[in-house]
C-alpha positions as CSV (number, residue, x, y, z in Angstrom):
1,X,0.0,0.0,0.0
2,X,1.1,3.5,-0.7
3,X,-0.7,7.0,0.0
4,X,-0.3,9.6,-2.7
5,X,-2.6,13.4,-2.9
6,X,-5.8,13.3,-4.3
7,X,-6.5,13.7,-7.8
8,X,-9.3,16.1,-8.6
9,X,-12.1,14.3,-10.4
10,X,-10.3,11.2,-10.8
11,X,-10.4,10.3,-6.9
12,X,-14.2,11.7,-6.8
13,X,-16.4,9.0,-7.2
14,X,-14.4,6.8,-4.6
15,X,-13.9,8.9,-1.5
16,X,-17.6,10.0,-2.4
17,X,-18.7,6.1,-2.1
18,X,-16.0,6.0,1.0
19,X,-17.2,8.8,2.5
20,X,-21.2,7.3,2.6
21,X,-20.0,3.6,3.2
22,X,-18.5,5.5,6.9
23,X,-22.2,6.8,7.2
24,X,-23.5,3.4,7.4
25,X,-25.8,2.7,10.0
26,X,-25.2,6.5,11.4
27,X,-29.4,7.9,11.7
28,X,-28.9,11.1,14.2
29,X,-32.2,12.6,15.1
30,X,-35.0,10.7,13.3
31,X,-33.3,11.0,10.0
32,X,-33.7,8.2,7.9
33,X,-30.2,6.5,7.1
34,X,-31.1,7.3,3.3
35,X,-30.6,11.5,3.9
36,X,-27.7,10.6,5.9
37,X,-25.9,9.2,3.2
38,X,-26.9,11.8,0.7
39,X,-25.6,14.3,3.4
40,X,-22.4,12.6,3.7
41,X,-21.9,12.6,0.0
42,X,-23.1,16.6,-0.3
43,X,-20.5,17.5,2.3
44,X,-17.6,15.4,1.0
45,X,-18.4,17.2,-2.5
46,X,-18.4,20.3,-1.4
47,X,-15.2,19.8,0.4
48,X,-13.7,18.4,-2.4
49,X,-15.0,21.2,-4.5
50,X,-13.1,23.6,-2.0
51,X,-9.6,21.4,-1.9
52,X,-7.4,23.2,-4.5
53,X,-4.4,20.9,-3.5
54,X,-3.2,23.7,-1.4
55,X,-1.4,23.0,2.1
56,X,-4.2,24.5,3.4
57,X,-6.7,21.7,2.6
58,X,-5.0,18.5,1.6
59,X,-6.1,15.2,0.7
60,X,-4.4,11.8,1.0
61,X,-5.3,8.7,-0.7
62,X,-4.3,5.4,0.6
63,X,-4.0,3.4,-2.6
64,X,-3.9,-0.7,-3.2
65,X,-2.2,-1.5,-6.2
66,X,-2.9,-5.1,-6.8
67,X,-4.8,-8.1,-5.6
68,X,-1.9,-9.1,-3.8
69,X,-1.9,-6.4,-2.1
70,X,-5.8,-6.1,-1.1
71,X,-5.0,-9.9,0.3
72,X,-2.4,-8.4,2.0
73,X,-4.8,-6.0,3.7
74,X,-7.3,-8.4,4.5
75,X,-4.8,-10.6,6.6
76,X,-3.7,-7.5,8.2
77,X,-7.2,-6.9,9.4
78,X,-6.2,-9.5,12.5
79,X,-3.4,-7.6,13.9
80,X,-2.7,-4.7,15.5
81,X,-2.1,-1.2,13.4
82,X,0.6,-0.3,15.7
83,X,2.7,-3.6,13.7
84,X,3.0,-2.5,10.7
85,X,3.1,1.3,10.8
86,X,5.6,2.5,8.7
87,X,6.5,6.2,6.8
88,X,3.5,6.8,4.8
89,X,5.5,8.1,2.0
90,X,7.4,4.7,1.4
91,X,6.5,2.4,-1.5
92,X,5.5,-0.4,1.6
93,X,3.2,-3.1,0.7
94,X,-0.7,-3.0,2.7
95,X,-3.2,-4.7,1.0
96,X,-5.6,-3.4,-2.5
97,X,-8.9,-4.3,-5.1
98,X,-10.2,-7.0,-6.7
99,X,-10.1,-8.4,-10.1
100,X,-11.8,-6.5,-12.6
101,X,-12.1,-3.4,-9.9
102,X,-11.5,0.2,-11.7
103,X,-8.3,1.5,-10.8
104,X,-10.7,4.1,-8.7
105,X,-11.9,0.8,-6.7
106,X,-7.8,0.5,-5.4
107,X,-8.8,3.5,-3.2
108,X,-8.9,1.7,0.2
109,X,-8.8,5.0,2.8
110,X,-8.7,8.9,2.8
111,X,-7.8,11.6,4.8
112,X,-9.0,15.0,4.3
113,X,-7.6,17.8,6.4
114,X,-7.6,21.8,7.0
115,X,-6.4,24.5,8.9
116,X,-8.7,26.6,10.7
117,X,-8.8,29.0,13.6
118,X,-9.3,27.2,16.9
119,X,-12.5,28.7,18.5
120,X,-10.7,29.2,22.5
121,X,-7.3,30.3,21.6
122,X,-6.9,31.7,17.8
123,X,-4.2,29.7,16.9
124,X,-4.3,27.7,13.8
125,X,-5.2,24.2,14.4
126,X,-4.9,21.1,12.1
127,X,-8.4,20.0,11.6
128,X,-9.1,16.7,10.6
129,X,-12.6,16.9,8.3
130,X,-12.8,13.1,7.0
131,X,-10.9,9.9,7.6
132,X,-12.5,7.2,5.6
133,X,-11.5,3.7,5.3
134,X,-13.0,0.8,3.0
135,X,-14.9,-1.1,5.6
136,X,-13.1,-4.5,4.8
137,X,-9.9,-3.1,5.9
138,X,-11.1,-0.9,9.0
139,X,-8.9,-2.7,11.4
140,X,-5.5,-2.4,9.0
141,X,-3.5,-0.4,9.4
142,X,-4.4,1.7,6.9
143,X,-6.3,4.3,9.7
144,X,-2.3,4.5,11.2
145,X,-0.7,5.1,7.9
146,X,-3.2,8.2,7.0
147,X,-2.9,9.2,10.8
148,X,0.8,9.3,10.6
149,X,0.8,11.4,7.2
150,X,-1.3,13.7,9.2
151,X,1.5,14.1,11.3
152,X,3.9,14.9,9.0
153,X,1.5,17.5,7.6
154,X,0.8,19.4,10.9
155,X,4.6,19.6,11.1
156,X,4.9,21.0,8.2
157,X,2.4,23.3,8.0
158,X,3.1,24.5,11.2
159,X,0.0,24.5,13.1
160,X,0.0,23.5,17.0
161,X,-2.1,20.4,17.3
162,X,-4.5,17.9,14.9
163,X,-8.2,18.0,16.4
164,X,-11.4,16.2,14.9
165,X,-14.7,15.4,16.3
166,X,-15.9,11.6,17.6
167,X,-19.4,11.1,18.7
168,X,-19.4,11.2,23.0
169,X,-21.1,7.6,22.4
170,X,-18.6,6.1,20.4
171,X,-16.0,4.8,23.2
172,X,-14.2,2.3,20.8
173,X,-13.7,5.4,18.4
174,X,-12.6,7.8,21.4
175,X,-10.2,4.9,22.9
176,X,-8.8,4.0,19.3
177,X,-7.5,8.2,18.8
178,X,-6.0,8.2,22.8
179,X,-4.0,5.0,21.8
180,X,-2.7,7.3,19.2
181,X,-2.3,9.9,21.6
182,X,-5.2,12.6,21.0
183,X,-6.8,13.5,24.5
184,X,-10.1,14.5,24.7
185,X,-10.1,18.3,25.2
186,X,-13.4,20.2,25.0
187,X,-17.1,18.1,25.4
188,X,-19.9,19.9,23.1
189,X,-23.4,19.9,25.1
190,X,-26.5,19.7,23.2
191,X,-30.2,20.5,24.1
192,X,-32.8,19.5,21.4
193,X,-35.3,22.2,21.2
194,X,-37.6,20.7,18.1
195,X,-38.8,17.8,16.7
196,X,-37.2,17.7,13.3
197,X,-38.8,16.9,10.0
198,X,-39.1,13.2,8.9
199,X,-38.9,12.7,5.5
């Protein structure tokens, strides 16, 4: 497996279809698990619409180049991510597609991130807007691979920390990013006030 930026229009379809697939089973507040697909796809495109391949707003692709590879993956799925992390910028083997897939299908994970203005301090903050991984490879290490090139990108670009949003519910999520070292550092409180519309 290899990561590599995203490639406007060519990638689109895939990290759309990623992007919905992470959606999966995900109905907040009545809505039918039909609009929250289509929302998931409206506000990938629209981010994707935005990314200019800027430092600014970056995507990463993790990419499968053969069979041999996606069987790679899907052995890998087993073991811990911590095993096989390696430079995401290597030519290192993770696993790919299936016979006959599009070369669009090889996609296996994404990363999307931005900087933007942390709301308590000012300082620019890494935010990270979408990590999306092909559900057949969700416990690779894949997810470490696009974490680690995240990384290297808030190092670069110079912000002051990587930040991104995980459900309160969702412990295995929230214990997954502390095993990588995030900490949980501000709690949003909600009161519903409505019922909303059911489509």
């Amino acid at each position: 497996m290899r990561l590599r930026p995203y490639r406007k229009h060519e990638d689109d379809e895939r990290l759309l279809e990623l992007a919905q697939s992470e959606a999966q089973g995900c109905a907040p507040f009545g809505r039918s698990s039909f609009d929250v697909h289509v929302f998931a796809r409206q506000r990938l495109a629209q981010d994707l619409t935005r990314t200019a391949g800027s430092d600014a707003e970056t995507i990463m692709v993790a990419i499968a180049d053969n069979n041999s590879e996606l069987l790679k993956l899907t052995n890998a799925t087993t073991l811990s991510p911590d095993a096989h992390a390696e430079s995401p910028n290597t030519e290192s083997h993770y696993p790919g597609p299936s016979a006959g897939s599009s070369i669009n299908s090889r996609i296996v994970g994404f990363i999307a991130l931005r900087i933007q203005e942390d709301r308590l301090s000012g300082r620019p903050i890494g935010y990270i807007q979408h990590l999306c991984i092909d559900s057949r490879f969700e416990h690779a290490y894949i997810h470490s691979a696009l974490l680690a090139e995240a990384e290297i990108w808030a190092q670069r670009v110079g912000v002051f920390k990587l930040v991104l949003d995980v459900p309160a519910s969702d412990e295995r999520t929230i214990s997954m990013y502390e095993h990588r070292g995030f900490t949980i550092s501000t709690v949003s409180m909600e009161l519903p006030c409505a019922n909303p519309e059911v489509k």
